[in-house]
C-alpha angles and dihedrals in degrees: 000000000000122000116182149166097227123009115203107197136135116203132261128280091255150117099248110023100147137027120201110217134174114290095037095280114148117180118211144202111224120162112312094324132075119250127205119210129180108208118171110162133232087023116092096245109096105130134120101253098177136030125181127202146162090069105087119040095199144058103292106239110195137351125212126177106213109239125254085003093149094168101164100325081306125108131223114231131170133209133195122214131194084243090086100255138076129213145216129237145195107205135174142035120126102307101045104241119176117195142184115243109160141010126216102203130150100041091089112043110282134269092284089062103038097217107188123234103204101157137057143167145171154201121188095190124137105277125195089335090312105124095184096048131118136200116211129187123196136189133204154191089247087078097248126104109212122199122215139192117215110200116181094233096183120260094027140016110258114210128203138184112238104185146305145230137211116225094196099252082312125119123236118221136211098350121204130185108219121205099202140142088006093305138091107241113190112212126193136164126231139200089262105072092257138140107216122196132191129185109214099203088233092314110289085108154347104270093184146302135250120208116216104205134171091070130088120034087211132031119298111250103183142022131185139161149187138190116253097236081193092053107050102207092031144106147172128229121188127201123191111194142183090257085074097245133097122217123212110214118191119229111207139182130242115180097163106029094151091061096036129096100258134129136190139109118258110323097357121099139172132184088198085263107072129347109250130179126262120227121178123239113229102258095222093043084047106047091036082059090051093234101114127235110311151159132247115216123206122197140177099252109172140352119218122210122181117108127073093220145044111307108229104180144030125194123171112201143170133247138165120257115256096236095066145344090236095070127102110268113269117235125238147189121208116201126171122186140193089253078080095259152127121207125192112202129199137186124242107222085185095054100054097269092311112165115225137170124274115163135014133193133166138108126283123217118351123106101277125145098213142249127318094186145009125196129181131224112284110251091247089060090038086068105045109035110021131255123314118172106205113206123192109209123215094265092054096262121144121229115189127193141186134205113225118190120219090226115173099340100081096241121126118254103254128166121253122213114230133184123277135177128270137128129183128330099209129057113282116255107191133342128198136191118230105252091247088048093240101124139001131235127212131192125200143189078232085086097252148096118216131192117212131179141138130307133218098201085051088055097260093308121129126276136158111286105181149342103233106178129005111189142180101234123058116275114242109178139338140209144188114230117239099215097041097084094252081300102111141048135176132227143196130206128175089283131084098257124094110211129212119200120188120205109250111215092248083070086049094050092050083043087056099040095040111032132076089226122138099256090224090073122105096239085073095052112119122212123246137198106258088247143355091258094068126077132253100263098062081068111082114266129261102231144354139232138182104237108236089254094041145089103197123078109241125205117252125203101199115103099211093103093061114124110269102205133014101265132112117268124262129236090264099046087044083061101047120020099036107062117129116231117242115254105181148345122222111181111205127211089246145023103295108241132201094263100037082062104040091095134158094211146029135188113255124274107257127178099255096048108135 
C-alpha cells in the first residue's frame, strides 16, 4: 500500500480506466494497482489520495463501482486485470480507504497465460432473496464471457461461478447487465458490428443469446442504457462503435404476445411499423412477477452522427431543464471519440424524439490521439455543484470540464476547462529537486519531463506545475546545474545528446502566483536585461514553443501565454505554455546512460555551447 502525501499518475491505456461515483469518488486503473481519486468539481480538491497494489499482478484493464452499493457509508467497486482475475473493494470513508475483499480467478485461463480480463460488468440487484448480492459478468482474451454471483457471507464475500460462454474465437465489448422486464438481460457488443443479448433466467445461468445484427459496419466498443421514466415497459440501449455512429435501440415490453397482433416467424417480429427482435422472458421470473409469460422486442430507434472517428464510450445522464429546477430531469447521452471530442446529446420532444447535438468539448489541432472514455458528473454532484463532464485521453491523461451558465449577465453558457490530476504514463526514470526546493522535476520513459510542487489554490497540497521537454526519445535521468542560479537543468534520452534547458520567466511568474514557495527563493527570481540600454530579447524569454516544422523548443518573448489566474494549469495549457527553451546541446561519444548523466556539476552555459 502506498500512502502518500502527493501521488503523480496518469491512467491506463484502457477502455475503462476510471469510474465516477457519488462522493466524488472516482476510482482509477493505473499500472497493475487501484487509485482512488476525490474529484468534486468546482471545488479545489481533484487529486488521487489513495493507490493499492500488490493485488493484481497485471495491467488493470477496466473499474467499475457497483451501483446503490451503500455498504457502511463505504462502496463496492471491481476492478479486472490482464492477469486473468477481478477483484472486489471496499472503498471510501474519511479517510479514503480502499480494501480487498474478494477475488474472481479461474474463469480466464490462470497467471501463467495471462489471459487478459478486459470487460466487466454488474448488477447489485436483489437475487434469489439475497439483498447484498451481486452478478458480475466478465469477458477475456481467451475468447469466453463468465458470469458470477458476490454474496456478502459474513464475515467474508463468497464468490461462485455461474456459467460461461463460449464467443467462437470472437471478443465481447463493453458488456452491461440489464435489469429489465423482471430479468436480468446481459448485452455486449462484438467485432463484428453486432448487439448481442443474453438473458440470464434470474441469474442462476446464460439461457441463450440473441445477436442483433444489421447495425454497426466495425466492432461495437461501448454499450450503455437507461429506462424511459416517461414510457413505462421501455428502454433505451446505446452502442458506440469503430464506424463513428452510434445507434439507439428501443427495449419494449411484450407481456401478451400470444394474443397480440404481431407476425413474424422465430425471433423475428413486426408491428406492421419496423421489424424488431424477439427475446423470452424466463417462465418462473416472469409468473412469480405476476406479469404472465411474455416477450421482450428490440428495435433500431435512432442513429447519431456526429464524430469523425471511432466512438469509444456512451453514458445517458440526467440534468435538470434550463428553464427551472422543478422540471422533470432531462434526459442525456455523453459520447467521446478518437477525433478528441466530447459530444452531449439531447432528445427533441417537439420533433418526434429526434437526437440532436447540444454541447461539444474537446481539444483542436495538437498531436492527440483522442479520447478512450467520457463520464459525466455523478447526480449527487450534479446537484450540488453543476454539471462537469471528465474525459481520459489515450495516453491516460485526464481532461475536466464545467458548465458555467450566463445568467443575468447576458453572456452564453460555455464549459470551462479546470485542473485535474494526472502525472506520467510511462516508469520514472529519474527526479530532481530545484536547487532552492521549490519545486521537483521528473523524467520518464513516457517522453517527457514534468515539474510538481505545491499550490496555493489546492491548499497547499501538490499538483502539476509545467512540461518542460517533451522529447522523441525516452528520458533517462535528469540534473539541476550548480552554477545556473536554480535556472537550468540537463537531461539524457536514449540518444547521444545531452540536452540544457534554462526556466523562462513565464515558468517563474506561474511558480510565484501558484505555488506556496517563499518568494525569497531563487527559484522566484526573475532575469533581467544587464542594463536598461539593451532590448527585450537579451532577457530570458517568457515561454517556449516547438514551430510547427521543428523539433527543438524556441524561446518567445510575448507575454500572452502567463498564466491569467493562480490556479494550476490545465492539460491543455501543460502542452502548450510551459515548455522550457532550450539553453545547449552537448552530443556525447555514446548512448547517454542513467548514471553518465547523473552529475554534480556542469560547466557554465556559455553562448557558443554545442
Amino acid at each position: 500500500r502506498i500512502y502518500s502525501e502527493y501521488i503523480s499518475a496518469n491512467l491506463n491505456q484502457c477502455a475503462r480506466p476510471a469510474d465516477w461515483g457519488p462522493d466524488g469518488l472516482l476510482l482509477c486503473a493505473v499500472q497493475s494497482c487501484v487509485g482512488l481519486a476525490r474529484l468534486a468539481p468546482p471545488g479545489p480538491e481533484r487529486r488521487l489520495v489513495r493507490l493499492v497494489g500488490g493485488c493484481h499482478t497485471a495491467s488493470v484493464t477496466a473499474v467499475r463501482w457497483v451501483a446503490d452499493s451503500d455498504h457502511q457509508q463505504r462502496r463496492l467497486g471491481l476492478s479486472c486485470s490482464a492477469d486473468g482475475t477481478a477483484r472486489l473493494w471496499l472503498a471510501g470513508g474519511p479517510d479514503c480507504q480502499l480494501d480487498s475483499l474478494a477475488c474472481l480467478s479461474g474463469g480466464h485461463g490462470s497467471q501463467t497465460t495471462l489471459e487478459n480480463v478486459d470487460g466487466l460488468a454488474v448488477d447489485s440487484g436483489v437475487l434469489h432473496g439475497e439483498p447484498t448480492g451481486a452478478l458480475v459478468a466478465t469477458a477475456g482474451s481467451d475468447h469466453r464471457l463468465v458470469l458470477w454471483r458476490l454474496v456478502n457471507s459474513q464475515p467474508a464475500w463468497s464468490v461462485s461461478r455461474v456459467d460461461d460462454i463460449s464467443l467462437g474465437g470472437g471478443f465481447a465489448f463493453g458488456l452491461r447487465l440489464i435489469r429489465f422486464n423482471n430479468s436480468v438481460l446481459l448485452a455486449y457488443g462484438d467485432d463484428d458490428g453486432a448487439l448481442n443479448l443474453a438473458e440470464t433466467a434470474g441469474g442462476e445461468a446464460i439461457r441463450r443469446v440473441i445477436r442483433v445484427s444489421g447495425g454497426h459496419q466495425d466492432w461495437v466498443r461501448d454499450i450503455d442504457w437507461v429506462e424511459l421514466p416517461d414510457q413505462e415497459g421501455c428502454a433505451l440501449i446505446a452502442t458506440a462503435s469503430q464506424d463513428s455512429t452510434v445507434r439507439l435501440w428501443r427495449l419494449e415490453r411484450l407481456p401478451d404476445y400470444d394474443n397480440a397482433a404481431v407476425t413474424g416467424k422465430g425471433d423475428n417480429y413486426s408491428d406492421g411499423k419496423r421489424p424488431a427482435r424477439l427475446l423470452d422472458v424466463d417462465r418462473q421470473v416472469a409468473s412469480e412477477a405476476g406479469v404472465g409469460f411474455g416477450r421482450i422486442a428490440i428495435r433500431l430507434e435512432s442513429v447519431l452522427q456526429g464524430h469523425d472517428s471511432a466512438v469509444t464510450s456512451v453514458r445517458f445522464f440526467s440534468v435538470n431543464d434550463d428553464d427551472g429546477a422543478d422540471r422533470q430531469p432531462q434526459l442525456r447521452l455523453l459520447t467521446s471519440s478518437m477525433d478528441r471530442s466530447l459530444v452531449v446529446w439531447q432528445p427533441q420532444a417537439d420533433a418526434g424524439g429526434l437526437w440532436l447535438e447540444r454541447d461539444r468539448v474537446g481539444s483542436l489541432g495538437g498531436n492527440q490521439l483522442g479520447f478512450l472514455l467520457g463520464l459525466p458528473s455523478p447526480p449527487d454532484l450534479l446537484s450540488a455543484g453543476g454539471q462537469s463532464l471528465l474525459a481520459c485521453g489515450f495516453n491516460g491523461a485526464l481532461s475536466l470540464w464545467t458548465r458555467v451558465e450566463g445568467g443575468e449577465t447576458g453572456e452564453a453558457t460555455r464549459w470551462r476547462p479546470l485542473g485535474c490530476f494526472g502525472g506520467h504514463s510511462a516508469p520514472v526514470e529519474s527526479i530532481a529537486w530545484s536547487p532552492g526546493g521549490a519545486y521537483l522535476l521528473s523524467a520518464s520513459s513516457d517522453q517527457t519531463c514534468r515539474a510538481h510542487g505545491p499550490c496555493r489554490r489546492l491548499g497547499g497540497r501538490w499538483g502539476q506545475l509545467a512540461r518542460p521537454q517533451v522529447h522523441g526519445y525516452d528520458m533517462t535521468a535528469l540534473a539541476f546545474l550548480d552554477d545556473s542560479g536554480c535556472r537550468v537543468y540537463a537531461s539524457a534520452a536514449e540518444e547521444k545528446p545531452v540536452r540544457l534547458f534554462r526556466a523562462p520567466n513565464g515558468f517563474r511568474t506561474v511558480l510565484a502566483q501558484v505555488s506556496n514557495a517563499d518568494p525569497s527563493c531563487p527559484e522566484l527570481k526573475r532575469s533581467e536585461p544587464p542594463n536598461p540600454t539593451d532590448s527585450a530579447d537579451s532577457a530570458e524569454p517568457e515561454y517556449a514553443q516547438v514551430p510547427s516544422l521543428g523539433l527543438s523548443n524556441q524561446p518567445m518573448q510575448s507575454t500572452t501565454s502567463g498564466s491569467e489566474e493562480a490556479a494550476p494549469p490545465t492539460r491543455r495549457s501543460l502542452q502548450a505554455k510551459t515548455l522550457w527553451p532550450m539553453a545547449a546541446c552537448g552530443r556525447r561519444s555514446a548512448s547517454c546512460s542513467a548514471t553518465a548523466a547523473r552529475f554534480n556539476r556542469w560547466p557554465p552555459v556559455r553562448a557558443d555551447a554545442s
